[in-house]
C-alpha positions in Angstrom: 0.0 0.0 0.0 1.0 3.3 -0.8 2.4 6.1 2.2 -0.7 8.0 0.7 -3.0 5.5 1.5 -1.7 4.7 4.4 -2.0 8.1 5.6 -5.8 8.5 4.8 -6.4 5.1 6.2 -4.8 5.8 9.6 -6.8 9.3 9.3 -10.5 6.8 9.0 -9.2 4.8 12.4 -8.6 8.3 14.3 -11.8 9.3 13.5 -13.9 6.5 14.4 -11.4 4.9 17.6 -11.2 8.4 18.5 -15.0 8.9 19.3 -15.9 5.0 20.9 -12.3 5.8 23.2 -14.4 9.1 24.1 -17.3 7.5 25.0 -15.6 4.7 26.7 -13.6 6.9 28.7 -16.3 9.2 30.0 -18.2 6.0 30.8 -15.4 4.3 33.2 -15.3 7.7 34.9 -19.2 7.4 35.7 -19.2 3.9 36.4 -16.1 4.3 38.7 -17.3 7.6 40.3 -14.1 9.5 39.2 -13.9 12.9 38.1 -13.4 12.5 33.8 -10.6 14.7 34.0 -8.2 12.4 36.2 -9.5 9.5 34.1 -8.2 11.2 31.3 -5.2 12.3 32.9 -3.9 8.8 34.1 -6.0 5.6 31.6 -6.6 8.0 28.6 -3.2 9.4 28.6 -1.5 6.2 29.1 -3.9 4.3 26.3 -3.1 7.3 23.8 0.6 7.6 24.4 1.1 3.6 23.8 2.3 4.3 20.4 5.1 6.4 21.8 5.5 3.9 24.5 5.9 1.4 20.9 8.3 3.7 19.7 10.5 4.4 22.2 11.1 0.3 23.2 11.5 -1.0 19.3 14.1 2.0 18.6 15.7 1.5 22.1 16.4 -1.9 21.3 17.4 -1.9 17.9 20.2 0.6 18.8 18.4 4.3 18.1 17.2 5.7 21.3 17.3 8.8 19.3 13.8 8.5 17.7 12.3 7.8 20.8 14.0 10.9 22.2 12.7 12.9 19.2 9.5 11.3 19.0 8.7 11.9 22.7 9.7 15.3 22.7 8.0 16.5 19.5 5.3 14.5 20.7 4.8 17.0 23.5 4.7 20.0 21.4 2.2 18.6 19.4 0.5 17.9 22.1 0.0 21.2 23.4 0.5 23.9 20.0 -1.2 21.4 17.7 -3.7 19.5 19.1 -4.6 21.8 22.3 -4.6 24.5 19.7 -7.4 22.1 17.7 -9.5 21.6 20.7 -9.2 25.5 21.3 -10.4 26.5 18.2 -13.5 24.6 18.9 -14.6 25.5 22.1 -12.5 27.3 25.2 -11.7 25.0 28.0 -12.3 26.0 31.6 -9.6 23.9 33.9 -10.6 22.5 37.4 -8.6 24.0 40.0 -6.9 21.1 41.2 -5.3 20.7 37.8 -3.9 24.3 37.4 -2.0 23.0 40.7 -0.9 19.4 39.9 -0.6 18.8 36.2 0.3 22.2 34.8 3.2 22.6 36.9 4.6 18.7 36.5 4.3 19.2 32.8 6.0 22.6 33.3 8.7 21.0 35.5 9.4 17.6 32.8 11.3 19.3 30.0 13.4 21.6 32.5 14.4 18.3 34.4 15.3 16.8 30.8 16.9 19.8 29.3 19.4 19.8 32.8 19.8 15.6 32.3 20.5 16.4 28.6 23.4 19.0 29.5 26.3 15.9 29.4 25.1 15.0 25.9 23.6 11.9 27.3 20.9 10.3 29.3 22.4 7.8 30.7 20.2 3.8 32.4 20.6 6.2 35.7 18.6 9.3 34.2 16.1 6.8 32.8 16.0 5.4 36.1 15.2 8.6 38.1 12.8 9.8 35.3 10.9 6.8 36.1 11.1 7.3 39.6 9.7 10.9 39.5 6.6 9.0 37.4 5.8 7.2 39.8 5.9 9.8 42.6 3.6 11.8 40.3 1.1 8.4 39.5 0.6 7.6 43.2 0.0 11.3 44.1 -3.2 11.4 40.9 -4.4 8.2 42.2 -4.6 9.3 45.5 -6.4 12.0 44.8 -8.9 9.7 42.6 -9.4 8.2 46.0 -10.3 11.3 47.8 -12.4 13.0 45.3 -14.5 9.9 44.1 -17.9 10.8 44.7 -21.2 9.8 42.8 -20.9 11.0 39.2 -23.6 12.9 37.1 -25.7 12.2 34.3 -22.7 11.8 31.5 -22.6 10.8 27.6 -21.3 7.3 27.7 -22.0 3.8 28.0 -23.8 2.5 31.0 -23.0 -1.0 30.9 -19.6 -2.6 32.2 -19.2 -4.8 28.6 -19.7 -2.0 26.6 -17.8 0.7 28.6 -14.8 -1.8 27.9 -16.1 -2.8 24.9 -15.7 1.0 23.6 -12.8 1.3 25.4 -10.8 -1.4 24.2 -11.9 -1.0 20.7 -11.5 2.2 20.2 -8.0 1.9 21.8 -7.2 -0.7 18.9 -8.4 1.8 16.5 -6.4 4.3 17.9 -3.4 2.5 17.6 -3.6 1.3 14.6 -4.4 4.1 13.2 -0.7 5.6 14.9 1.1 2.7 13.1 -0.4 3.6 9.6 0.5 7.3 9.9 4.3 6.5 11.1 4.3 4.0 8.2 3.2 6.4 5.4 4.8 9.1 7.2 8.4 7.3 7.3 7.9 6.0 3.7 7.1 9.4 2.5 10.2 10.7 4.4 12.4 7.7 2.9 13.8 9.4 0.0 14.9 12.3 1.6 17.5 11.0 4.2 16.4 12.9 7.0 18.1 12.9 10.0 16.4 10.1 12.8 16.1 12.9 15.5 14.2 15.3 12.8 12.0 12.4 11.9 11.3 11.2 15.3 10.4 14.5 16.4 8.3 15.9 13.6 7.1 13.0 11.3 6.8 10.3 13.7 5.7 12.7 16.6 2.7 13.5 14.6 1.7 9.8 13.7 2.2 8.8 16.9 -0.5 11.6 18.6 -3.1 10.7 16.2 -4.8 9.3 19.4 -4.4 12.3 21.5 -5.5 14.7 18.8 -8.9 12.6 18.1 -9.6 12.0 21.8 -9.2 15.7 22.0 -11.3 17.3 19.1 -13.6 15.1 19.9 -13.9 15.5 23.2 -14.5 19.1 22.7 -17.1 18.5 19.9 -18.6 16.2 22.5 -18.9 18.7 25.2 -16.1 16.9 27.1 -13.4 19.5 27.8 -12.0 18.1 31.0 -10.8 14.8 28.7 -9.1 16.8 26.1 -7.1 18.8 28.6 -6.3 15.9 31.3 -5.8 13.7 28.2 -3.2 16.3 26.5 -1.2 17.3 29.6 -1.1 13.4 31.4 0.2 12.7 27.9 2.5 14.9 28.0 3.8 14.1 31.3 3.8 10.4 30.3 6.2 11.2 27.6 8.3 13.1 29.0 9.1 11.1 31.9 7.6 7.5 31.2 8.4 7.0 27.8 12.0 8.8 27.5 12.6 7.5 30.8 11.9 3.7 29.2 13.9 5.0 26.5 17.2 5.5 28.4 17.0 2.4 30.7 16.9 0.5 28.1 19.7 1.8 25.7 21.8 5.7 26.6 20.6 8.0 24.2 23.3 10.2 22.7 21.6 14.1 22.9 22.5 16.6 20.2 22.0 19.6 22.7 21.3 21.8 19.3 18.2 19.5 17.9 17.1 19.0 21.8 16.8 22.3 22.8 14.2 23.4 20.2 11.8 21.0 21.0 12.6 21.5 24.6 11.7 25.4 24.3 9.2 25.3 22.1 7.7 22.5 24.9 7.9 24.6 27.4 6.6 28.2 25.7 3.4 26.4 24.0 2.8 25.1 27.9 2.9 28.2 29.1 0.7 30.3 26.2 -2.1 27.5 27.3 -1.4 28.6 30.7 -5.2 29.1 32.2 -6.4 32.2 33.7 -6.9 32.7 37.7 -10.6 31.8 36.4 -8.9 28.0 35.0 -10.6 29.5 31.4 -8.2 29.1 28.3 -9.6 31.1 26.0 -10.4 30.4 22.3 -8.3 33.2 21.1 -5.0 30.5 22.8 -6.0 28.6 19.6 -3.9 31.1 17.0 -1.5 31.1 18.9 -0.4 27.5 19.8 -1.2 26.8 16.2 1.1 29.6 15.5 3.9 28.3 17.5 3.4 25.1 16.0 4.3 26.5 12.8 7.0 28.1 13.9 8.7 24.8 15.4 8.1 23.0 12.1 10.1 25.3 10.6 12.9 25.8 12.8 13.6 22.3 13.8 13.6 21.6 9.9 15.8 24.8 9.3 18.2 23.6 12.2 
């Protein structure tokens, strides 16, 4: 099959795993009597960012840590400029409280941690190590708070039996997925003739591929009326690939860093996290949207350029 066809087929998947992961999603949070957002923060985000998690163990262990490095790391630009930037420009998202303290700073916090890892040109099995450690710490602190908060949920769009909230779960999960693999194909095979560096690729080409599941669960979760699953499902991704995924990354093979390529995506991170920075009210506005997508433009262009 052609990378052109492979592109419009992993486009199809998105679409249609992307709205039975939303309604699965928002259906474990009723049936479990958890806020959506910390569902979204913590299953969603893990679910979405298995593709990176894909990534980052096959190129680990064939030798070139550096995609997952790139992949991860343009993976959380996207996240934010391009597909928070989406979501924006359909509706405006109002953040609950408890996420303008938890997430939002974490997320703020990964790349700075990386970039200061990164500054001996490698992250060594022992930066992997403590990157995974930090996870953790971060994990056990959401789930608490899952515990504390879980209170009787509202009327919600979803499934109300257990077999089909898994049912929509787990298939649209697959759909996602696949639909991540057929983009990195057709995106890789497209890029084949070119000789582009692995870094470049990993971070732009393969980045995008690989959050095809965050960027449907997100559009459609605003289309749906669902704001608090984009968001949590955007910035737990975020978190989960900067420390999870790199941090699997590392462990399993040291990952040479070329400080130049690095710090772009590392900046441009941490400025498109900080333009979707709520107001004291927790609204991001939908005017945000012009100017993620903005930035995202801009990184495209300069990490090609570099």
């Amino acid at each position: 099959m052609s990378p052109l066809w492979l592109l419009l087929a992993g486009a199809l998947c998105a679409a249609a795993g992307g709205e039975l992961f939303v309604r699965g999603a928002v259906g474990l949070a009723h049936w479990a009597r958890v806020a959506p957002g910390i569902v979204a923060a913590t299953v969603v985000a893990f679910a979405t960012s298995s593709p990176e998690l894909s990534v980052a163990v096959n190129s680990a262990l064939a030798g070139n840590p550096e995609v997952a490095l790139g992949d991860a790391l343009g993976s959380n630009v996207v996240n934010v400029a391009l597909i928070l930037g989406l979501a924006l420009a359909v509706a405006a998202i109002k953040s609950p409280r408890e996420r303008v303290r938890r997430d939002f700073p974490v997320a703020l916090l990964v790349p700075l941690g990386t970039a200061g890892l990164c500054l001996d040109g490698t992250l060594s099995r022992l930066d992997g190590v403590l990157m995974l450690a930090v996870f953790s710490v971060w994990l056990l602190t959401t789930a608490n708070e899952a515990r504390r908060t879980r209170s009787a949920a509202g009327k919600v769009l979803g499934a109300r039996h257990r077999w089909a909230i898994v049912l929509s779960c787990v298939a649209g999960l697959a759909l996602l997925v696949a639909a991540g693999r057929l983009i990195v194909t057709g995106a890789l095979g497209l890029a084949a003739d070119f000789g582009i560096d692995a870094f470049i690729v990993g971070a732009t080409l393969v980045a995008v591929g690989t959050s095809v599941p965050e960027l449907a669960t997100a559009v459609i979760a605003q289309l749906r009326g669902h704001e608090e699953i984009s968001l949590g499902a955007v910035l737990g991704s975020n978190i989960f690939n900067g420390l999870f995924i790199i941090g699997t990354a590392a462990t399993i093979h040291p990952i040479s860093v070329a400080w130049r390529d690095v710090v772009l995506s590392l900046g441009f991170g941490v400025v498109a996290l900080l333009s979707a920075y709520p107001e004291r009210s927790g609204l991001i506005g939908r005017w945000r949207a012009a100017l993620l997508l903005g930035l995202y433009g801009l990184y495209v262009l300069a990490i090609w350029r570099a």
